[in-house]
C-alpha positions in Angstrom: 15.0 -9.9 8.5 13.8 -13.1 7.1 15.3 -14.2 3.7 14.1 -13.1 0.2 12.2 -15.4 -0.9 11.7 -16.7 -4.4 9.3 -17.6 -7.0 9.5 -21.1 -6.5 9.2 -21.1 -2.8 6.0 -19.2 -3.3 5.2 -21.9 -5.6 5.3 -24.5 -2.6 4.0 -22.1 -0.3 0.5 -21.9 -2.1 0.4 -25.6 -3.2 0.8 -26.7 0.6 -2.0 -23.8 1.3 -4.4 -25.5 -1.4 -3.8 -22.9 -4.0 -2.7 -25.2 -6.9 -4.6 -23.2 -10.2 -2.4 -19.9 -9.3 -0.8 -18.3 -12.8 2.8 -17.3 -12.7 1.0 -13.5 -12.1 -0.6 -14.7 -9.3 2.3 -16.0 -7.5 4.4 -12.8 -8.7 1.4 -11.2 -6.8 1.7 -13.1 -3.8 5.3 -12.9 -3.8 5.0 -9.4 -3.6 2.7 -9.2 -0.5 4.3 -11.9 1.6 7.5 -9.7 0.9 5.4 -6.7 2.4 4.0 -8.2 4.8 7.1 -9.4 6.4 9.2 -6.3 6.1 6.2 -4.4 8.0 6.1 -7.4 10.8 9.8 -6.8 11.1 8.9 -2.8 11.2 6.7 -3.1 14.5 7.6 -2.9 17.9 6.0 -6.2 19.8 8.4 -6.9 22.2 5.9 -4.9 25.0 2.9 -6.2 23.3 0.4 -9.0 25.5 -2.6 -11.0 24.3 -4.8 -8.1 25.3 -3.6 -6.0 22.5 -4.7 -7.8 20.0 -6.7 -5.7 18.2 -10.8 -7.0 17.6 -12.9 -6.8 15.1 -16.1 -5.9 15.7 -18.9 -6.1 13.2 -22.7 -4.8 13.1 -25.4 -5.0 10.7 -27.3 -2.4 9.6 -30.2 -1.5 11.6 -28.5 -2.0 14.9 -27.7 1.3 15.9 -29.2 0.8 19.5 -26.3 -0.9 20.2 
């Protein structure tokens, strides 16, 4: 598991992303999902998973329902 990270390095982390007006309560925020979102990575079982499982997104507006 990837190291905790802190405050700061969240800091840097949306400065080099472009997010440079980001209140301390934003970046608490963000610190909190990028800690979720790794410990769930971390959590899933890709070593058997190929390109094609990539899930899609598909998308359709409404009135398309011959489709």
């Amino acid at each position: 598991m990837p190291k905790d990270l802190t405050l700061n390095e969240v800091r840097v982390m949306a400065v080099r992303a472009g997010l440079t007006r980001l209140t301390d309560e934003h970046l608490q925020q963000l610190l909190r999902a990028t800690q979720t979102a790794r410990q769930r990575r971390v959590a899933l079982p890709t070593e058997s998973l190929t390109p094609a499982d990539e899930p899609s997104h598909v998308f359709r507006l409404d009135g398309c329902e011959d489709r």
